[in-house]
BATITI-5034 format. One line per 5 residues: number of its first residue (from 0); their letters; for each residue x, y, z of C-alpha. Coordinates in nm, 3 decimals. Layout:
// residues N
NUM	a	X,Y,Z ~ ...
***
This chain:
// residues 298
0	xxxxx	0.770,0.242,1.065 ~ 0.506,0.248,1.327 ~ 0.257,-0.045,1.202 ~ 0.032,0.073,1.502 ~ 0.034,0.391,1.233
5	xxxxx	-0.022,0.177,0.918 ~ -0.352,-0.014,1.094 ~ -0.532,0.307,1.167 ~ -0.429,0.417,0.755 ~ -0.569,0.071,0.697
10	xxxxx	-0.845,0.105,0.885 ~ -0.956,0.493,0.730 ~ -0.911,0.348,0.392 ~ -1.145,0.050,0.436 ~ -1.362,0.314,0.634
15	xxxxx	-1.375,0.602,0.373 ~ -1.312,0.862,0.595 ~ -1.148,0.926,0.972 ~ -1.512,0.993,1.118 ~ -1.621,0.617,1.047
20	xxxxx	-1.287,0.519,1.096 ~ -1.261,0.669,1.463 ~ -1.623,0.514,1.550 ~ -1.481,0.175,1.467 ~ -1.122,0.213,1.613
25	xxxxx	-1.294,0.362,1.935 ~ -1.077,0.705,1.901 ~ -1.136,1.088,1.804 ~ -1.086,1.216,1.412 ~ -0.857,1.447,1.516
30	xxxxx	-0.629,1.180,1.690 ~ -0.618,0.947,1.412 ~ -0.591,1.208,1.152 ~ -0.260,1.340,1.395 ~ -0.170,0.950,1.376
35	xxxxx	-0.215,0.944,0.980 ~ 0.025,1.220,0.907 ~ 0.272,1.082,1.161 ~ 0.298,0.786,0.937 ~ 0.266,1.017,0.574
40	xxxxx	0.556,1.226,0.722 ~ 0.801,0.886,0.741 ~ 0.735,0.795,0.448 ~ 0.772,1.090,0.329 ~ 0.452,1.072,0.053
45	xxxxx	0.082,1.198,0.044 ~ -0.134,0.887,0.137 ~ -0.469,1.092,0.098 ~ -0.637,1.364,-0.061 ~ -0.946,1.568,0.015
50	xxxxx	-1.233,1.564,-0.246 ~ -1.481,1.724,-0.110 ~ -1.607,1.582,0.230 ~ -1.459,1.285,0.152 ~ -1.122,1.125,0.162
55	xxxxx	-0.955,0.968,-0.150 ~ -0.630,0.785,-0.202 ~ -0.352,0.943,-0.414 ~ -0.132,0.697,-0.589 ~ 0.144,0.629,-0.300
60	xxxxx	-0.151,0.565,-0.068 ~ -0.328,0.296,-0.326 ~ 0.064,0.118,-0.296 ~ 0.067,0.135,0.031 ~ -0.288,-0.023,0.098
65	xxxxx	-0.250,-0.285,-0.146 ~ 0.079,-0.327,0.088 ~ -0.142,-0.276,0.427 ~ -0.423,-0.554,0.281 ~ -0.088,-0.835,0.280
70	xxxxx	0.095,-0.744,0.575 ~ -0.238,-0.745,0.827 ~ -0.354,-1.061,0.573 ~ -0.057,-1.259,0.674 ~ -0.097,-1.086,1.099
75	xxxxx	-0.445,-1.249,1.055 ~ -0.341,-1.591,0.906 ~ -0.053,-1.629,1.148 ~ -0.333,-1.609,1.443 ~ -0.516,-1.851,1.287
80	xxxxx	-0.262,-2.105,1.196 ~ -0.087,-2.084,1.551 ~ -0.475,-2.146,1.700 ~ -0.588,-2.430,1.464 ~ -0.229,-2.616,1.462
85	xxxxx	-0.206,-2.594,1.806 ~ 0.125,-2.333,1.820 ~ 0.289,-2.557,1.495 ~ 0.217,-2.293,1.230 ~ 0.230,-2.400,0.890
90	xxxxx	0.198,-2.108,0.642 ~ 0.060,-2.191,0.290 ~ 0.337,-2.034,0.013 ~ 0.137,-1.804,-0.175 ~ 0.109,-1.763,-0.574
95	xxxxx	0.039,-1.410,-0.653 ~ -0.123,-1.399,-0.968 ~ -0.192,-1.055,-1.240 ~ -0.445,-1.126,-1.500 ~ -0.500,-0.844,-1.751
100	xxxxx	-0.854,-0.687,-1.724 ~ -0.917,-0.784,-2.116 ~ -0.921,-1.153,-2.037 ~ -1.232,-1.297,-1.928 ~ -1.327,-1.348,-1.557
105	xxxxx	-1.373,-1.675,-1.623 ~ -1.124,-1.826,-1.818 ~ -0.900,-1.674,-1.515 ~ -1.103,-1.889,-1.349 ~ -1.048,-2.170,-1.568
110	xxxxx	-0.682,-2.101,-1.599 ~ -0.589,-2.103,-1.188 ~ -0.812,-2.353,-1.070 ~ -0.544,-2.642,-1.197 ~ -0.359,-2.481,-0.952
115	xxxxx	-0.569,-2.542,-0.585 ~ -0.583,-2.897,-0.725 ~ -0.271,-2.985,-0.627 ~ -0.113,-3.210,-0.336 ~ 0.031,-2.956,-0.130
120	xxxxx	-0.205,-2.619,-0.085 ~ -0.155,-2.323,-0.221 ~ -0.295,-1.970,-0.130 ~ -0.416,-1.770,-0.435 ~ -0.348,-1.350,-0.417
125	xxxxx	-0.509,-1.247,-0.743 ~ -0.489,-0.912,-0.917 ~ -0.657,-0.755,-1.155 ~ -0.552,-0.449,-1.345 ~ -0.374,-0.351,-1.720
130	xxxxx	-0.090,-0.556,-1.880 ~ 0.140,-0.260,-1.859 ~ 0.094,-0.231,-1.458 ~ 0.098,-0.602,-1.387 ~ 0.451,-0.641,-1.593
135	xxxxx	0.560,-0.333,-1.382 ~ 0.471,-0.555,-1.059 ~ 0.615,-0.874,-1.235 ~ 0.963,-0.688,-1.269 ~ 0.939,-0.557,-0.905
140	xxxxx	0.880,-0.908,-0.789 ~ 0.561,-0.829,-0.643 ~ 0.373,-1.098,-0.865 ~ 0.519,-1.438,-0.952 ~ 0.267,-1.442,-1.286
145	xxxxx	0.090,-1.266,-1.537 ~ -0.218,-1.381,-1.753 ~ -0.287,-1.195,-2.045 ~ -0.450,-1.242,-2.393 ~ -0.106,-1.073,-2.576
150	xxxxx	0.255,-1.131,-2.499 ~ 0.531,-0.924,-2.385 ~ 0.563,-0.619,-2.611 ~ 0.985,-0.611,-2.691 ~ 0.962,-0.236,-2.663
155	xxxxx	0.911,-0.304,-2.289 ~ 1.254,-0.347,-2.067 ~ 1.089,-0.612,-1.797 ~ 1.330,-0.911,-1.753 ~ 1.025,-1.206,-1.835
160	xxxxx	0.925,-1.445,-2.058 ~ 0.620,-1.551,-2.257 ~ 0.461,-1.894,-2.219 ~ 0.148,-1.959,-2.468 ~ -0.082,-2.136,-2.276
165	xxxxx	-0.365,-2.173,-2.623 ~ -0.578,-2.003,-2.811 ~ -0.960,-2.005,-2.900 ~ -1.182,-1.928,-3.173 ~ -1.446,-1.672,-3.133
170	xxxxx	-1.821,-1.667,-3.095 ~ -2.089,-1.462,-3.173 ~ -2.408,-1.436,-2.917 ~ -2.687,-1.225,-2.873 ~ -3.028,-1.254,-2.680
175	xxxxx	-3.324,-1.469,-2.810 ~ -3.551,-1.130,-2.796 ~ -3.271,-0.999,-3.100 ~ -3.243,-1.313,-3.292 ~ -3.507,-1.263,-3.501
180	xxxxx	-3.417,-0.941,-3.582 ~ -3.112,-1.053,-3.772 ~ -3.168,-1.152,-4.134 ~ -2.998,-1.426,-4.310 ~ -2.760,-1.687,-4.180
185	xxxxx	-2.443,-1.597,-4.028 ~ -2.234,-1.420,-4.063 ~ -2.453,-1.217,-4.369 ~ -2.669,-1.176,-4.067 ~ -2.447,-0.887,-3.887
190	xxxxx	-2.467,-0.673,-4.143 ~ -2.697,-0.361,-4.030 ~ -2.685,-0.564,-3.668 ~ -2.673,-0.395,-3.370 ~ -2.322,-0.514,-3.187
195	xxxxx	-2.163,-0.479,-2.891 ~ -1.761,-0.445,-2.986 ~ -1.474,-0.502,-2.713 ~ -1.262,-0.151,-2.654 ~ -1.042,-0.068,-2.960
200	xxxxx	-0.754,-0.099,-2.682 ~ -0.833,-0.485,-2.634 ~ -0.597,-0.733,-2.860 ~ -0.923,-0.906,-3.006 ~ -1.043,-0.569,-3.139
205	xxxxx	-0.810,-0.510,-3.452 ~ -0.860,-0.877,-3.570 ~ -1.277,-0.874,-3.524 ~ -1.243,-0.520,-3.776 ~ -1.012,-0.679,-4.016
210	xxxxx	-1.264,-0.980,-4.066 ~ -1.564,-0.757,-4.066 ~ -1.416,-0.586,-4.363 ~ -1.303,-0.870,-4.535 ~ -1.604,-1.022,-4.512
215	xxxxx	-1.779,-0.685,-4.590 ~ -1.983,-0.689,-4.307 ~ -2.115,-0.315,-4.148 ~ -2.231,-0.373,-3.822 ~ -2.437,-0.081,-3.632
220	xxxxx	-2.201,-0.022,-3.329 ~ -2.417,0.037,-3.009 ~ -2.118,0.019,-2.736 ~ -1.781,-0.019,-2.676 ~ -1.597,-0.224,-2.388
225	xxxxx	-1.335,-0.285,-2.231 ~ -1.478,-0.485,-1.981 ~ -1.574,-0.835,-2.117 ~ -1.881,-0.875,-1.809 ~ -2.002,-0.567,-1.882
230	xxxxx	-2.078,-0.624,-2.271 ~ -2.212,-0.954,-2.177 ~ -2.462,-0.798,-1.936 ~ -2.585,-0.555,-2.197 ~ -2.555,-0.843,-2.428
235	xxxxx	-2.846,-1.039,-2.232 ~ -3.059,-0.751,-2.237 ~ -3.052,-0.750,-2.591 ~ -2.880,-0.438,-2.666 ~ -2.632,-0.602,-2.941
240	xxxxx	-2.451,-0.928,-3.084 ~ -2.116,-0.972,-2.894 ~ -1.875,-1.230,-2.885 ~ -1.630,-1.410,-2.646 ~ -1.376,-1.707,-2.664
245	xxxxx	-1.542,-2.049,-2.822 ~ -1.441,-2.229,-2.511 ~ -1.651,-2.022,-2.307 ~ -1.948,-2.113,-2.528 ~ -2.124,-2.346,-2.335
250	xxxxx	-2.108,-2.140,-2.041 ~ -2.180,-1.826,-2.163 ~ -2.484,-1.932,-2.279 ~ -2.608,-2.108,-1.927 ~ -2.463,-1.823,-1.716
255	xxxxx	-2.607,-1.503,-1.936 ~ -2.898,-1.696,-2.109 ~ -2.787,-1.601,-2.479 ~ -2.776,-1.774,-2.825 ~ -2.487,-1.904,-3.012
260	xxxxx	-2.507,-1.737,-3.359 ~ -2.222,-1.856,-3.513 ~ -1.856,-1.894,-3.506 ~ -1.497,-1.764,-3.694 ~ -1.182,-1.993,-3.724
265	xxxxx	-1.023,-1.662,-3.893 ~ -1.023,-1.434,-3.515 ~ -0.838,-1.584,-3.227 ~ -0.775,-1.497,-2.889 ~ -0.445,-1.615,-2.778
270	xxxxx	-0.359,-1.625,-2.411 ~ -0.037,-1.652,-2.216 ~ 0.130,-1.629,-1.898 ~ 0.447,-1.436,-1.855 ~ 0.695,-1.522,-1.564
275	xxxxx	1.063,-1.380,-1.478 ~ 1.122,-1.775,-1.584 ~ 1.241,-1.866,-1.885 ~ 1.232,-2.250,-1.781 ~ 0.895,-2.273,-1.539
280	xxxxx	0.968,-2.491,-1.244 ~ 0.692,-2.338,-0.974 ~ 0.470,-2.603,-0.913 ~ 0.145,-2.425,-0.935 ~ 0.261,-2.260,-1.270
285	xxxxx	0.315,-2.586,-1.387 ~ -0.002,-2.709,-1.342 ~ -0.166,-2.419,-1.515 ~ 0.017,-2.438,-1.791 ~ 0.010,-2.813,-1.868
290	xxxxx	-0.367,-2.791,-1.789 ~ -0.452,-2.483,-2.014 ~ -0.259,-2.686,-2.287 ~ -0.452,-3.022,-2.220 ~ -0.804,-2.961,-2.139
295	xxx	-0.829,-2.631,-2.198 ~ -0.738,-2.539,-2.556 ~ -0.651,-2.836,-2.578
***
């Protein structure tokens, strides 16, 4: 493969198109469009697709730029470690990480930082996307973990194992404009409520309905999401109640500037990592998990 090929893909990707892409590479459309099929034709797959002016990526092209983003990554650290150490490069192993879109941004956060603690560095490639894909890229080898708020599924045929890192309680927030809205004391004081629910695909979802009906509880239902930021966001605005992970709490409530309603012991969010190891011996992993099991969820 001509990588001289694969820069100017890179390049139209980042670009958008081969116009803007040809102003910054310094050469004509038509040249780098010739160049761009040269490379499609030896790998024998579609790397773009026209919708209407614009260029978009078909599937094989969205591989090979997530491909393209590591291979000029690691071009761009060599140049840097062979300048700063002199010509003694020293390359930083890398822990490529998945976490499932349903789990919050910031217990990711919370979850990997154990993990640029340690003695000896290590570089952090993080992924976001669903559980299904990531375990797909776990079984390929192209991630060395997986964080997600529900373990393996058996039906699935990937070679890993599940490592339960905690669990949380859940809490229920909402904006100090809605509070006094809400009659009675909690949790009488959702029913008729305006709430925010996470998307019925999410693993929290089934258990939050199960406890609203024991507890006969009819909520009005404004939105669904399955983004956790986004039903925070209209959270703060007052648009609904929501709720999140109890260990979040403290920071939910300084970051999005919400109140604490109340709290249920009965709905849990579990998390986990899954690994092709059955007995973890990574380093990094290590610390992640022996963290989230400490101070974490403790």
């Amino acid at each position: 493969m001509n990588f001289k090929h694969l820069h100017y893909f890179w390049v139209t990707a980042k670009a958008g198109g081969v116009v803007r892409a040809g102003e910054q590479l310094h050469i004509t459309p038509q040249t780098l469009s010739g160049q761009i099929k040269l490379l499609e034709a030896r790998l024998g797959r579609p790397l773009f697709r026209k919708s209407g002016r614009r260029l978009e990526l078909t599937d094989d092209g969205r591989v090979a730029l997530r491909y393209a983003d590591e291979i000029f990554a690691l071009g761009s650290e060599l140049q840097t470690a062979l300048h700063e150490q002199g010509g003694r490069a020293t390359q930083v192993p890398a822990l490529r990480v998945g976490a499932a879109d349903s789990v919050a941004k910031s217990v990711v956060c919370r979850l990997l930082e154990p993990a640029l603690q340690l003695p000896e560095p290590v570089r952090l490639v993080c992924t976001e996307g669903k559980f299904a894909d990531l375990l797909a890229q776990l079984a390929l080898h192209r991630l060395d973990l997986v964080l997600a708020d529900e373990p393996l599924p058996q039906r699935l045929s990937v070679k890993a194992f599940n490592h339960a890192l905690g669990q949380s309680p859940m809490s229920f927030f909402c904006a100090p404009s809605l509070r006094p809205q809400l009659r009675g004391r909690f949790p009488a004081c959702l029913n008729g409520a305006p709430m925010l629910l996470p998307g019925a695909a999410t693993p929290v979802r089934p258990a939050l309905e199960a406890w609203l009906a024991r507890h006969r509880l009819h909520p009005r239902v404004v939105a669904e999401f399955d983004d956790g930021a986004s039903m925070k966001t209209f959270g703060r605005s007052g648009h609904g109640v929501f709720l999140a992970p109890a260990v979040l709490e403290q920071e939910i409530q300084a970051q999005y500037g919400v109140q604490c309603i109340g709290r249920s012991e009965e709905i849990v969010e579990s998390f986990y990592a899954v690994s092709v190891e059955r007995r973890i011996t990574h380093p990094a992993v290590v610390a992640i998990t022996q963290a989230a099991r400490g101070a974490l969820f403790g």
